[in-house]
N, C-alpha and C positions, 0 to 999 in steps of 0.2 A: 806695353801692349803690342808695338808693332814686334819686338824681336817673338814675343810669346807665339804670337800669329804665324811668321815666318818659321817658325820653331814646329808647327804643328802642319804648316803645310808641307815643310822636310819631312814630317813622319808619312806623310799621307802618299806623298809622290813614287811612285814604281814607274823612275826612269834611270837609264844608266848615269853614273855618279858623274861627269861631263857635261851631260844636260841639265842636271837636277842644278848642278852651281851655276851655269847658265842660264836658268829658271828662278832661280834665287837673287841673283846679281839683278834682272830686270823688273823682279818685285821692288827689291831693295830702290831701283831707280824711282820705280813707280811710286811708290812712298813720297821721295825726296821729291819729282816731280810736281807732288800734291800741296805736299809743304809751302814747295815756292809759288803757290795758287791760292794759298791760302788755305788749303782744305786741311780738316783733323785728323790724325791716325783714325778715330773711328767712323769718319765719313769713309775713308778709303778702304777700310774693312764692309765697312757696310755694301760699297758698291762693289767689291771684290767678292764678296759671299764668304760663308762657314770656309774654312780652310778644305775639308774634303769636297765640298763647291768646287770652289776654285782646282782641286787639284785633278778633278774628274775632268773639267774641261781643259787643263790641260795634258790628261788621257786620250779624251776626245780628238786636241789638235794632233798630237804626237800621232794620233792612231791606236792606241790601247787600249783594248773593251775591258771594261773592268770585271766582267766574269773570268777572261782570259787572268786578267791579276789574281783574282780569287782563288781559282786556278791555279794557277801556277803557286801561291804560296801554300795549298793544301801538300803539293806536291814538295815542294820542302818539308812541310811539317813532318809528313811520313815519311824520306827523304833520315830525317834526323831520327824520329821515331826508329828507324830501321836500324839504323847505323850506329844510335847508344845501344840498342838490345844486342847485336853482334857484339860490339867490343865486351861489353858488361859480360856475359858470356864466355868469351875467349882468356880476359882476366879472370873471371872464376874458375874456369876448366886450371888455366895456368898453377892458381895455386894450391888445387887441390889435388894435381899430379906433382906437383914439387913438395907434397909436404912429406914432413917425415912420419912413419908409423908410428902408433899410440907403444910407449913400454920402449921406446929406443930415446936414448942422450947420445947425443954427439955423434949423429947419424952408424953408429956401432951396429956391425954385421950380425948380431944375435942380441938374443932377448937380455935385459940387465932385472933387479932383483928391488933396482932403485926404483920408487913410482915418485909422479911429481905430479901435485894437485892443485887445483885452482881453478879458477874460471879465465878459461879459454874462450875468446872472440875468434868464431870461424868465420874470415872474412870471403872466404869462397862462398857461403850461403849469402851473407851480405848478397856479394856480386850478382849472383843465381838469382834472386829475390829481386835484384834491381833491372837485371835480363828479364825477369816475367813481368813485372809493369812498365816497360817499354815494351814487349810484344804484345801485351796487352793494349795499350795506346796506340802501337800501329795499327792492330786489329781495327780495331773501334774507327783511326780515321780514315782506313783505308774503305769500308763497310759504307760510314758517312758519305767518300769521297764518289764511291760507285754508286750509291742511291741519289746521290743530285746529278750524276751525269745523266 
């Protein structure tokens, strides 16, 4: 019970990784503490609160408004949003300029007489297809992100 707890206030905490095992190490005490008092892992939860409890006011001491966290991780999400739809993009552009023309083997200077059939996976569309629902995604929470501010 106690590591689960400790486990879900690490999810919760938006402070640099220094603090956060700082913060953790003196729960950790705090626990041990209780023990030798006699108290239960779920007394010490109880009076500790919900882990997002607990971890808001330790936002509170640090100084970090948790709109500001909110914030700041929309600002990742589109962040990434952005930056899969560029690459996804740049890899599809990539291999649909390297490929070789439809009626050419063995990238040969003129037309051949040979055809070769089958079902071809154009992984450029893939890519292209995976560039429009990540700009699509950024849209939507870029949109989101400007109607709450």
């Amino acid at each position: 019970m106690r590591e689960k707890y400790i486990k879900k206030v690490t999810k919760e905490l938006s402070v640099p990784h220094n603090q956060k095992c700082e913060i953790i190490r003196d729960l950790n005490e705090a626990f041990d503490s209780a023990k030798e008092h006699g108290e239960t892992e779920e007394q010490v939860i109880d009076r500790l609160g919900t882990p997002k409890d607990f971890a808001d006011n330790i936002h509170e001491q640090y100084g970090i408004n948790c709109i500001e966290r909110q914030k700041r991780k929309k600002q990742i999400q589109i962040g990434i949003a952005i930056t899969t739809m560029i690459v996804t993009f740049v890899i599809g552009i990539l291999i649909r300029t390297s490929r070789v023309p439809e009626n050419v083997i063995g990238q040969a200077d003129s037309m051949t007489s040979i055809q070769v059939s089958g079902t071809v996976i154009d992984l450029s569309m893939l890519f292209m297809s995976l560039g429009i629902v990540a700009l699509v995604i950024a849209v939507t929470l870029i949109i989101r992100y400007i109607r709450r501010k």
